[in-house]
MARDOMAR-665948 format. One record per atom (N, C-alpha, C, O): residue number from 1; residue in one letter; x, y, z. Coordinates in nm, 3 decimals. Layout:
# residues N
+-----+------+---------+---------+---------+
| pos | code |       x |       y |       z |
+-----+------+---------+---------+---------+
| NUM |    a |       X |       Y |       Z |
...
+-----+------+---------+---------+---------+
This chain:
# residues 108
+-----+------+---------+---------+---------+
| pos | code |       x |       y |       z |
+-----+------+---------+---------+---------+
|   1 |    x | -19.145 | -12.205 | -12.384 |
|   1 |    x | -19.114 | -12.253 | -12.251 |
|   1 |    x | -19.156 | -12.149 | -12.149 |
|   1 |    x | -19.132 | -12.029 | -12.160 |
|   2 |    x | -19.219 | -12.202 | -12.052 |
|   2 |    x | -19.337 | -12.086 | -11.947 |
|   2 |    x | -19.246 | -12.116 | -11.783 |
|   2 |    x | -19.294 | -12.191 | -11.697 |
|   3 |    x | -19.150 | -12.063 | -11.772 |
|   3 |    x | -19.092 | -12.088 | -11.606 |
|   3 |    x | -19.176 | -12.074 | -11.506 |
|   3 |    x | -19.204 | -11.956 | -11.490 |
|   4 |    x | -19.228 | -12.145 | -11.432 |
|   4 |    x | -19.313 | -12.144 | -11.380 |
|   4 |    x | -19.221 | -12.119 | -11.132 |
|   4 |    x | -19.168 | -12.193 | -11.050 |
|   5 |    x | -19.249 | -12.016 | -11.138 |
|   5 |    x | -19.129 | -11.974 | -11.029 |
|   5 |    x | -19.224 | -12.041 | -10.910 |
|   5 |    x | -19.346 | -12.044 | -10.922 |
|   6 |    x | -19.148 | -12.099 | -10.785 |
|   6 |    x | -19.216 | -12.145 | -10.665 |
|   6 |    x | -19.189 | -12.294 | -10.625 |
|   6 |    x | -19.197 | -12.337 | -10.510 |
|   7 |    x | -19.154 | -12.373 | -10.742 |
|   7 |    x | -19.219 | -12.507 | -10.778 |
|   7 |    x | -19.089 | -12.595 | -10.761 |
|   7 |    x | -19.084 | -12.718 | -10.761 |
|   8 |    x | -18.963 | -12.485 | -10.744 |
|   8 |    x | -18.804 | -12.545 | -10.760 |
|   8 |    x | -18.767 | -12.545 | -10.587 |
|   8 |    x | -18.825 | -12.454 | -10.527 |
|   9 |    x | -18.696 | -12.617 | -10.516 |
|   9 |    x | -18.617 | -12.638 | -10.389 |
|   9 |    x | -18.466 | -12.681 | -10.427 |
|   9 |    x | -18.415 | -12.766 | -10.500 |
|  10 |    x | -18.416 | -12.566 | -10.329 |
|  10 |    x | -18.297 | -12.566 | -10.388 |
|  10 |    x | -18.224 | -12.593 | -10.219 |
|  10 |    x | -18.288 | -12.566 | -10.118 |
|  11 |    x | -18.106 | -12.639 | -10.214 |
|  11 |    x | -18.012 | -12.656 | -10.128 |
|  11 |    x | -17.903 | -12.599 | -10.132 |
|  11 |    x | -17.854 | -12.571 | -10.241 |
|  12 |    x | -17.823 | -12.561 |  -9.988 |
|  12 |    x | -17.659 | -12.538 | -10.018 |
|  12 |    x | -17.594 | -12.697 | -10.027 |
|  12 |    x | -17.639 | -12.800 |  -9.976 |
|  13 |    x | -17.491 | -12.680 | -10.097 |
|  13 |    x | -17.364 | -12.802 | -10.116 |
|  13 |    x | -17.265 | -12.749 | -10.134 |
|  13 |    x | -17.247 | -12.649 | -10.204 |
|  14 |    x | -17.181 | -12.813 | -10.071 |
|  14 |    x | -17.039 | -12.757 | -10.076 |
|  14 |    x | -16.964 | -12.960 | -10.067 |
|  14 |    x | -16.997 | -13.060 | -10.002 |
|  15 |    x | -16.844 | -12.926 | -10.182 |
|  15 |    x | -16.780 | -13.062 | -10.131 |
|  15 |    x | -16.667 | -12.964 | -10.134 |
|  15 |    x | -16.676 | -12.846 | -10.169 |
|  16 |    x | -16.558 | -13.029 | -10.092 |
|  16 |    x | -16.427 | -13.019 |  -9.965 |
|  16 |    x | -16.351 | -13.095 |  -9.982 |
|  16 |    x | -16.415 | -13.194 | -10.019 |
|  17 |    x | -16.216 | -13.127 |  -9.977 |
|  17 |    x | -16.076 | -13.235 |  -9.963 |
|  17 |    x | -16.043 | -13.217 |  -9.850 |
|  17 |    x | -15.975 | -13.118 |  -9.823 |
|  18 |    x | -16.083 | -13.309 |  -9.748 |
|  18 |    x | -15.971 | -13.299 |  -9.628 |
|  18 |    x | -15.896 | -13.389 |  -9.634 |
|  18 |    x | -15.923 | -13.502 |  -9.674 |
|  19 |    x | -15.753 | -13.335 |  -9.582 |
|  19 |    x | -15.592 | -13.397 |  -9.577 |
|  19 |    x | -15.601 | -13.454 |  -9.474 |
|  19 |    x | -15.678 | -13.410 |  -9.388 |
|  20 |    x | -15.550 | -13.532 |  -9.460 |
|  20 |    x | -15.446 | -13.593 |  -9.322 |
|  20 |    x | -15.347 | -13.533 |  -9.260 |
|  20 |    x | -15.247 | -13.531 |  -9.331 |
|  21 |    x | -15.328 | -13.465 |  -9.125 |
|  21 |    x | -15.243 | -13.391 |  -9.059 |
|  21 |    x | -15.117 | -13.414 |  -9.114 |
|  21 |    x | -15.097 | -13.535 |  -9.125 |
|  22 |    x | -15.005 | -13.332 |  -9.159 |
|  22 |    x | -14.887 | -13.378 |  -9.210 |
|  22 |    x | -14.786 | -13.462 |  -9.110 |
|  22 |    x | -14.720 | -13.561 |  -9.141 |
|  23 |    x | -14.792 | -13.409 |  -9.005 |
|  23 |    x | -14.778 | -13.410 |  -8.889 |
|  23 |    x | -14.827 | -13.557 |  -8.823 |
|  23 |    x | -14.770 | -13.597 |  -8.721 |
|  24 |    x | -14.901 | -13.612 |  -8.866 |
|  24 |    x | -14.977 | -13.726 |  -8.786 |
|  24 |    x | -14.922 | -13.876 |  -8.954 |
|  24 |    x | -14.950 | -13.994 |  -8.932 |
|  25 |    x | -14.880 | -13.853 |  -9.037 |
|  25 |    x | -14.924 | -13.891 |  -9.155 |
|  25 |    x | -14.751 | -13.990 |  -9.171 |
|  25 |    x | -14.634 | -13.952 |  -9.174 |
|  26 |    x | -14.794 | -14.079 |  -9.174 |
|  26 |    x | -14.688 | -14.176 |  -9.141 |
|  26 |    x | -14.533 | -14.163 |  -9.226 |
|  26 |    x | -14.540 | -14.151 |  -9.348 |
|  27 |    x | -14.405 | -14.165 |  -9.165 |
|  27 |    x | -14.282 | -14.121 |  -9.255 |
|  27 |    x | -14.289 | -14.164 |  -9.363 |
|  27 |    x | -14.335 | -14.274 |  -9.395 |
|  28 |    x | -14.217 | -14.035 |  -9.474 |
|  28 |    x | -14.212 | -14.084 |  -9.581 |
|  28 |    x | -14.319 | -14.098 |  -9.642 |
|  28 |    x | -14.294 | -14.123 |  -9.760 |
|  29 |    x | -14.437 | -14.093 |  -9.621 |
|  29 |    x | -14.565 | -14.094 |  -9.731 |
|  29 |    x | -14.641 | -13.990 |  -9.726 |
|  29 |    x | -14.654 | -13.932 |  -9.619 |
|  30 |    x | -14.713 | -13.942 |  -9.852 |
|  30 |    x | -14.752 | -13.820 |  -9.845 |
|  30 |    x | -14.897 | -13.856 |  -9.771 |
|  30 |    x | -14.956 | -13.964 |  -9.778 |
|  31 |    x | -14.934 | -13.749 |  -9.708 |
|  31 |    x | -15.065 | -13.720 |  -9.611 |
|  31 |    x | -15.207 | -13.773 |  -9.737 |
|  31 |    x | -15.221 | -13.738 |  -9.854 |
|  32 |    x | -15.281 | -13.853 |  -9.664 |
|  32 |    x | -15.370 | -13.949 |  -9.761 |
|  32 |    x | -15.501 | -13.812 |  -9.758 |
|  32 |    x | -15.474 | -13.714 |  -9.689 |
|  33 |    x | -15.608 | -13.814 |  -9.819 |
|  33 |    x | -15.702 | -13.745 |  -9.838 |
|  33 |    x | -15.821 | -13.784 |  -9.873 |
|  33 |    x | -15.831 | -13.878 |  -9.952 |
|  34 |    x | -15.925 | -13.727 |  -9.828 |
|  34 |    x | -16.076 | -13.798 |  -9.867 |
|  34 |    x | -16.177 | -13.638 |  -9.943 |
|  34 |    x | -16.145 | -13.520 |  -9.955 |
|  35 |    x | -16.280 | -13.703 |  -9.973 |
|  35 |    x | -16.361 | -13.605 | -10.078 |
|  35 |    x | -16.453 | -13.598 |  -9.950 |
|  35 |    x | -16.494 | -13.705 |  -9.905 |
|  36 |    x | -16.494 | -13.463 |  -9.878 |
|  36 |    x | -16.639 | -13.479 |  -9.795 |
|  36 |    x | -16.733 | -13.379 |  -9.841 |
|  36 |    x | -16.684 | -13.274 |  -9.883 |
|  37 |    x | -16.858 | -13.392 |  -9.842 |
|  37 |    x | -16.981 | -13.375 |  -9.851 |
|  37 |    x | -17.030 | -13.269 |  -9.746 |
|  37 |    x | -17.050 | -13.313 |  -9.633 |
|  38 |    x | -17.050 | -13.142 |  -9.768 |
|  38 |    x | -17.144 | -13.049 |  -9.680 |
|  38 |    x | -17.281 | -13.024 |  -9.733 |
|  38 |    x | -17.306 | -12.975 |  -9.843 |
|  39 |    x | -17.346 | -13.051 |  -9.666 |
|  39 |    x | -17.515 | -12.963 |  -9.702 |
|  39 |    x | -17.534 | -12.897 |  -9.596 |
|  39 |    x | -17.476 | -12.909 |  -9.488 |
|  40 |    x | -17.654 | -12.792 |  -9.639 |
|  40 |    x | -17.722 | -12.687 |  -9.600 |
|  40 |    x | -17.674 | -12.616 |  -9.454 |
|  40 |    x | -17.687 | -12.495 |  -9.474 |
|  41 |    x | -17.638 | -12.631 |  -9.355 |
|  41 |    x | -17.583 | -12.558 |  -9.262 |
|  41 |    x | -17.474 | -12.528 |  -9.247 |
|  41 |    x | -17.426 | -12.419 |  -9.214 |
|  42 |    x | -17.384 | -12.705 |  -9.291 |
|  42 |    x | -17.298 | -12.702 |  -9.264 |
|  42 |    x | -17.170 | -12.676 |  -9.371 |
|  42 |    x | -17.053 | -12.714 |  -9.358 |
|  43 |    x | -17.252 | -12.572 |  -9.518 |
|  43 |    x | -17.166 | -12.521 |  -9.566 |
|  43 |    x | -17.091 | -12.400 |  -9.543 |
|  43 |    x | -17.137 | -12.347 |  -9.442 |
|  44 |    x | -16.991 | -12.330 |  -9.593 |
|  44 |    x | -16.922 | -12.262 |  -9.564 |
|  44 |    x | -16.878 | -12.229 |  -9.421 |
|  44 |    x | -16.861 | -12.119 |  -9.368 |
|  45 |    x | -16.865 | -12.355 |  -9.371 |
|  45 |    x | -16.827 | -12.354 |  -9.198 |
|  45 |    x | -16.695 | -12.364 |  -9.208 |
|  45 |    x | -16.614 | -12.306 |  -9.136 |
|  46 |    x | -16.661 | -12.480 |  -9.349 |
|  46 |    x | -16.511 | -12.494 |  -9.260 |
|  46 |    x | -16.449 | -12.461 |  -9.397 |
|  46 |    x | -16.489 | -12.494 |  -9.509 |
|  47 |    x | -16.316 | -12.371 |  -9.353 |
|  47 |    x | -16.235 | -12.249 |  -9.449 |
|  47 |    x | -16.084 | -12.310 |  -9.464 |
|  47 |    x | -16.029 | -12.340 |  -9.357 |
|  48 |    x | -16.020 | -12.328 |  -9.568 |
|  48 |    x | -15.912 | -12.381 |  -9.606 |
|  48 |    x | -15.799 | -12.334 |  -9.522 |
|  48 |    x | -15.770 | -12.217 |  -9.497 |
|  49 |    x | -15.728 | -12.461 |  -9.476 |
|  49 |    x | -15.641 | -12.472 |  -9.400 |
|  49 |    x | -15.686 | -12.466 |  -9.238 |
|  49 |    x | -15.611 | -12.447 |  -9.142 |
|  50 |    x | -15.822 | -12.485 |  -9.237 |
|  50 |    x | -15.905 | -12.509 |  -9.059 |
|  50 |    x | -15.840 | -12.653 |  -9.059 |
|  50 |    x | -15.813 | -12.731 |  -9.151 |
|  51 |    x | -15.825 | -12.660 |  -8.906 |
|  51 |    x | -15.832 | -12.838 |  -8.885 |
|  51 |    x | -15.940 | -12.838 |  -8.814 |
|  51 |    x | -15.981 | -12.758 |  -8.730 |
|  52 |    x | -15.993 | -12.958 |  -8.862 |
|  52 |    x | -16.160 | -12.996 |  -8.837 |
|  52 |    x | -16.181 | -13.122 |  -8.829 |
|  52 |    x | -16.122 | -13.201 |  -8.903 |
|  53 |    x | -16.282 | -13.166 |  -8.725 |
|  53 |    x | -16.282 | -13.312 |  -8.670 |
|  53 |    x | -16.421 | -13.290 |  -8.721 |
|  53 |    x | -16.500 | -13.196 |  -8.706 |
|  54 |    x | -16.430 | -13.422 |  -8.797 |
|  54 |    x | -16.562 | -13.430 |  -8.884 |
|  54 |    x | -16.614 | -13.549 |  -8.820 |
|  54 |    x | -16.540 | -13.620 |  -8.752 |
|  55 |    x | -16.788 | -13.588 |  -8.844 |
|  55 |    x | -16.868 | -13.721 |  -8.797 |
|  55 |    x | -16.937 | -13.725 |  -8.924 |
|  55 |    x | -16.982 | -13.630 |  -8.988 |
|  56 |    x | -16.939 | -13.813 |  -8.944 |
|  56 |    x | -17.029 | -13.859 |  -9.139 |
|  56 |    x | -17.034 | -13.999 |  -9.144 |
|  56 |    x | -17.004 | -14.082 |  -9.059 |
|  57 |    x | -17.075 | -14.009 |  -9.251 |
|  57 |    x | -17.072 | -14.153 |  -9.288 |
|  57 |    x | -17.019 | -14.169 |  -9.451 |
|  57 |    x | -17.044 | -14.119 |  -9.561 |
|  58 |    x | -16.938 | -14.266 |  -9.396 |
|  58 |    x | -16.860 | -14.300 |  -9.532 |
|  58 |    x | -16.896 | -14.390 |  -9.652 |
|  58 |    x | -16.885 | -14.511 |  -9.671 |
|  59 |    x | -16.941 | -14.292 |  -9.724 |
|  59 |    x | -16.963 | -14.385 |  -9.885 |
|  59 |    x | -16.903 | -14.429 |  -9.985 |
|  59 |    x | -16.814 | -14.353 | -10.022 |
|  60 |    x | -16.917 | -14.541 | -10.057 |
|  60 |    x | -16.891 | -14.544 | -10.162 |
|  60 |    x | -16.955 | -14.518 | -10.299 |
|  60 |    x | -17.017 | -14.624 | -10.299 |
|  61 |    x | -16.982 | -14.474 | -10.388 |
|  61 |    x | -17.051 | -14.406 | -10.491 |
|  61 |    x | -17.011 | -14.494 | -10.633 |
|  61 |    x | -16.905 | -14.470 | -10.690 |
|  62 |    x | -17.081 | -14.569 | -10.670 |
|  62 |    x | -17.020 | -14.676 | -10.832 |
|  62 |    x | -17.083 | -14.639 | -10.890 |
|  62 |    x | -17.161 | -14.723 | -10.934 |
|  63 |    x | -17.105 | -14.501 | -10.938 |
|  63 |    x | -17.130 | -14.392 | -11.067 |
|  63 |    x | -17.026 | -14.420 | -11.153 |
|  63 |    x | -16.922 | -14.468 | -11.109 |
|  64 |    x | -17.044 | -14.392 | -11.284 |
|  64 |    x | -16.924 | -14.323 | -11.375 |
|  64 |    x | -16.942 | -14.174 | -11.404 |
|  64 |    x | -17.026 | -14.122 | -11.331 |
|  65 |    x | -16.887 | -14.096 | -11.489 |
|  65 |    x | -16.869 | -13.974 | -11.501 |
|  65 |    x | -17.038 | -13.987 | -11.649 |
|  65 |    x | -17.086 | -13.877 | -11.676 |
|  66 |    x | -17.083 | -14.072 | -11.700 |
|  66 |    x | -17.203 | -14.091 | -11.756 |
|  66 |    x | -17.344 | -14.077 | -11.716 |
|  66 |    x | -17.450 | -14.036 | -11.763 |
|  67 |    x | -17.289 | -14.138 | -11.588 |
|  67 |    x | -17.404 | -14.162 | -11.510 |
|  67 |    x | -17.500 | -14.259 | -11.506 |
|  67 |    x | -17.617 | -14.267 | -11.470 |
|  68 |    x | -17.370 | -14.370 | -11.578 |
|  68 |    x | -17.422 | -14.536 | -11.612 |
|  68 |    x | -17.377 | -14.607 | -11.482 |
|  68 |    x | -17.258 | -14.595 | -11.455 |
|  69 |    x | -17.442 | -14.669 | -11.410 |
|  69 |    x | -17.379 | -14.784 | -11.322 |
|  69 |    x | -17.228 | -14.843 | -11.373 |
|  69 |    x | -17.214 | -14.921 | -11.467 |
|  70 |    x | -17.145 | -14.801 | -11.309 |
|  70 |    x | -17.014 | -14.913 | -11.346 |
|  70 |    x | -16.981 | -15.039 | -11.306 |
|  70 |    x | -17.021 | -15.092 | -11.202 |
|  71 |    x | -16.916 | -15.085 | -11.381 |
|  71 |    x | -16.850 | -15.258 | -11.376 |
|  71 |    x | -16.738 | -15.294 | -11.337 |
|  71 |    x | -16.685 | -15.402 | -11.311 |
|  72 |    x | -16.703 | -15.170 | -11.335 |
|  72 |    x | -16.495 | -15.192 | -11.331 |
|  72 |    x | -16.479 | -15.216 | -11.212 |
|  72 |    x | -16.361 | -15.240 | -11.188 |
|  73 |    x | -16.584 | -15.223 | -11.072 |
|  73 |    x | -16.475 | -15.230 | -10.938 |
|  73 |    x | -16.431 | -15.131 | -10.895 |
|  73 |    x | -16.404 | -15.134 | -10.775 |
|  74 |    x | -16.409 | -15.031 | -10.953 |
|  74 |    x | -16.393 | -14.872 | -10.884 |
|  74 |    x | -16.509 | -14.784 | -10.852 |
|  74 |    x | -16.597 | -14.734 | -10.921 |
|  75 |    x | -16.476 | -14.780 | -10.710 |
|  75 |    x | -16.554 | -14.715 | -10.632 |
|  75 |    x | -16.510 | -14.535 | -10.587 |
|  75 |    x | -16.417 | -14.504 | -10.512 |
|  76 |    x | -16.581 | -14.464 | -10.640 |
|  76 |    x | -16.545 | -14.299 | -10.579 |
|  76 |    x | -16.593 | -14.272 | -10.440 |
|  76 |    x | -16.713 | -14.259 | -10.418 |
|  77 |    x | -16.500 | -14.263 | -10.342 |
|  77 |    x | -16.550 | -14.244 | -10.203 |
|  77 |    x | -16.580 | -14.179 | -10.145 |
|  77 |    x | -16.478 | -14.114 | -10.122 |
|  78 |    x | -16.689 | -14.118 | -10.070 |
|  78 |    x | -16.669 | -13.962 | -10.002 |
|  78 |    x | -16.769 | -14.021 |  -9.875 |
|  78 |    x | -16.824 | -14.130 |  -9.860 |
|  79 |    x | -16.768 | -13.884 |  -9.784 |
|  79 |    x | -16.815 | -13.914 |  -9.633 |
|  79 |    x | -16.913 | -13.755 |  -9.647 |
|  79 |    x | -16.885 | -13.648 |  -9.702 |
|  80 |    x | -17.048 | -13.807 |  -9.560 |
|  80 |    x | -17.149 | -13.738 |  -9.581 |
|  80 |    x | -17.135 | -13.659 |  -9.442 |
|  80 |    x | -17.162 | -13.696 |  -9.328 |
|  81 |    x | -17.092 | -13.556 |  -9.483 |
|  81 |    x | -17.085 | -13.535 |  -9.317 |
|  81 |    x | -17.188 | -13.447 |  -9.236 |
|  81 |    x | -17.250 | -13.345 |  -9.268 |
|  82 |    x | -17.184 | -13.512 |  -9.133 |
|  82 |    x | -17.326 | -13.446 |  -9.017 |
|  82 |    x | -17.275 | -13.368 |  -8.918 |
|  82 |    x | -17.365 | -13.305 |  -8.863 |
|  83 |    x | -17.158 | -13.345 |  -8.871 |
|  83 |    x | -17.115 | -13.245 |  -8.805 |
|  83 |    x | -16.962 | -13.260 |  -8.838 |
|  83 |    x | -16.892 | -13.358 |  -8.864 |
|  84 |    x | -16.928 | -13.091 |  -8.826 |
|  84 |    x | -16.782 | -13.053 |  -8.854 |
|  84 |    x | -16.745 | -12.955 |  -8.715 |
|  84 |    x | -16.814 | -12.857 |  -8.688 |
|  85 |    x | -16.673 | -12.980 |  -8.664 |
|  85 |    x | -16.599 | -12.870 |  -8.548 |
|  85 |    x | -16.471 | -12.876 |  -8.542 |
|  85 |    x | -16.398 | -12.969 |  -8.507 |
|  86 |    x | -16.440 | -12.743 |  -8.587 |
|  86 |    x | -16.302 | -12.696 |  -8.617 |
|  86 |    x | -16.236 | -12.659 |  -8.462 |
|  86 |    x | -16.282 | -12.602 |  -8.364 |
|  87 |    x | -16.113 | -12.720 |  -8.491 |
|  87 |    x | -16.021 | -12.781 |  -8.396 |
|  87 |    x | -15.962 | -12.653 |  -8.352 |
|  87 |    x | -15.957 | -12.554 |  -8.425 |
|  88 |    x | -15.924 | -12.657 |  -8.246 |
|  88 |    x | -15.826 | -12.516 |  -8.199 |
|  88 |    x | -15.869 | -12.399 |  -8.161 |
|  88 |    x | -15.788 | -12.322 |  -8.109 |
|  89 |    x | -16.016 | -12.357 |  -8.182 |
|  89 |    x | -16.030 | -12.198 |  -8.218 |
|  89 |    x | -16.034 | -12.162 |  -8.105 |
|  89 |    x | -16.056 | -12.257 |  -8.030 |
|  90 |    x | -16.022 | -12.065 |  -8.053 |
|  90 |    x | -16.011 | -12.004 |  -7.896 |
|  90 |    x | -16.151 | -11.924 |  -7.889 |
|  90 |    x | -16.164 | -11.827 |  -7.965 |
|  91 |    x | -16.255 | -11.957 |  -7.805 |
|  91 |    x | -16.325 | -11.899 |  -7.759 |
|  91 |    x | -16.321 | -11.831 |  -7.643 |
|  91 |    x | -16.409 | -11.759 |  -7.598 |
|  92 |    x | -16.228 | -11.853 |  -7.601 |
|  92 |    x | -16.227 | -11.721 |  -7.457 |
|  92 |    x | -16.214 | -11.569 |  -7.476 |
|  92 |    x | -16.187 | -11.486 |  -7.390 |
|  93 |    x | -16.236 | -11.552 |  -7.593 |
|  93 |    x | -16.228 | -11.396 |  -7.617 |
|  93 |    x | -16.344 | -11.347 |  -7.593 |
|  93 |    x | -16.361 | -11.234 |  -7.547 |
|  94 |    x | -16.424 | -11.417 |  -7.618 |
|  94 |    x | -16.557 | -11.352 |  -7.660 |
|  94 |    x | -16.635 | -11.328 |  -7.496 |
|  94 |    x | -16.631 | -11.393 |  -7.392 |
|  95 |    x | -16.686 | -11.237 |  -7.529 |
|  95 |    x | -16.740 | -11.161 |  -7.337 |
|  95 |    x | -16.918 | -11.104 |  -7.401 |
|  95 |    x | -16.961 | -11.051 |  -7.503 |
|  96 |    x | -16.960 | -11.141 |  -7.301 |
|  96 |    x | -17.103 | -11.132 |  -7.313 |
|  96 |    x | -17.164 | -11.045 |  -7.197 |
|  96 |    x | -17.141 | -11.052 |  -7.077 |
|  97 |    x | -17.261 | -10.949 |  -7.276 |
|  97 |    x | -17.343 | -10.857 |  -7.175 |
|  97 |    x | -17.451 | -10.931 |  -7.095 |
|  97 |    x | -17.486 | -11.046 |  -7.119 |
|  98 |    x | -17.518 | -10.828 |  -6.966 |
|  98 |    x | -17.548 | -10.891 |  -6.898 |
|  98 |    x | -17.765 | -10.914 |  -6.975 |
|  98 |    x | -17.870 | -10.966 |  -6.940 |
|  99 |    x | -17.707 | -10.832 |  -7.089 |
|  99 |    x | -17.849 | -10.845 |  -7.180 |
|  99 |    x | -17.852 | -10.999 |  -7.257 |
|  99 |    x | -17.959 | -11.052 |  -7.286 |
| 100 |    x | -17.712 | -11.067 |  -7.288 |
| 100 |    x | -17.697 | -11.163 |  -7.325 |
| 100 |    x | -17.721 | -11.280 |  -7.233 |
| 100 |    x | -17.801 | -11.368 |  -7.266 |
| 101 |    x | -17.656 | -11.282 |  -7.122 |
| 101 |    x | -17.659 | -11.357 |  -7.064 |
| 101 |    x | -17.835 | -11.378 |  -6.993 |
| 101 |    x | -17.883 | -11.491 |  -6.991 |
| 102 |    x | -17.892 | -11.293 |  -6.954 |
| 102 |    x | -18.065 | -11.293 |  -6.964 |
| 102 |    x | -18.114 | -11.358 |  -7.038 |
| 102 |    x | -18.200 | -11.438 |  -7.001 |
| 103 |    x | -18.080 | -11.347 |  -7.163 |
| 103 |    x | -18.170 | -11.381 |  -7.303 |
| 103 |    x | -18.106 | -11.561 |  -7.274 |
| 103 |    x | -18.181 | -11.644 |  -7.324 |
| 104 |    x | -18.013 | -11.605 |  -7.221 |
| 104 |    x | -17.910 | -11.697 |  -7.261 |
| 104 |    x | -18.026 | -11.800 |  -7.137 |
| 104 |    x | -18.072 | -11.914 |  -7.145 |
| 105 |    x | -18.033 | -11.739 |  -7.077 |
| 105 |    x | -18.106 | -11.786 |  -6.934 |
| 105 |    x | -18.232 | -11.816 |  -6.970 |
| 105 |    x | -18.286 | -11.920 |  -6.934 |
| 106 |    x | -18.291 | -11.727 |  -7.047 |
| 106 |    x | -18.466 | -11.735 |  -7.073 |
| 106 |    x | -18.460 | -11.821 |  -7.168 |
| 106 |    x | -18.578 | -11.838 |  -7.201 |
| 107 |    x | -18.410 | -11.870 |  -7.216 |
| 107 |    x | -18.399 | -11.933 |  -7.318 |
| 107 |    x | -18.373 | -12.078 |  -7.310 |
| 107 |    x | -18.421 | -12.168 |  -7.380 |
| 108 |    x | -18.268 | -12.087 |  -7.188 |
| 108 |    x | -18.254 | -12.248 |  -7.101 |
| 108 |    x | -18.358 | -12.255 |  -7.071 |
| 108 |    x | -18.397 | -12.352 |  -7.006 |
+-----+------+---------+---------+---------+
């Protein structure tokens, strides 16, 4: 066997469980949860226990764990997501030189 290096493309993936706010998640039932999908940028953005308002699109997937088409009616669901922005974070800390703000300008 001759590995032949150059010829492979590789991606980041990251999948994720996001919860339902406990807080928002109707009495008495536990907070519902979905499986989401990160690629290439938008992995390692969002860090356990961030709250994060996600945009994706929601799939259904009728794989089995074979990798035979299934019959049964069960569908594994997850959401492909295209942007994630984490909720809350305070950006007013951050202060910018007047070398930044130039570059920020030339750049508009």
């Amino acid at each position: 066997l001759v590995t032949e290096f150059g010829l492979s493309i590789y991606k980041d993936h990251q999948t994720v469980t996001l919860q339902e706010m406990p807080e928002k998640a109707p009495m008495g039932q536990l907070p519902r949860s979905i499986e989401l999908v990160l690629e290439h940028d938008l992995v390692d953005r969002i860090k356990p226990g961030d709250r994060v308002q996600v945009v994706g699109v929601y799939r259904a997937l009728a794989t089995s764990s074979t990798g035979q088409s299934s019959t049964s009616g069960l569908f594994k669901t997850v959401v492909l997501v295209n942007n994630a922005m984490i909720l809350g974070r305070d950006v007013s800390h951050l202060t910018f030189s007047p070398q930044d703000i130039r570059t920020i300008r030339e750049l508009a």
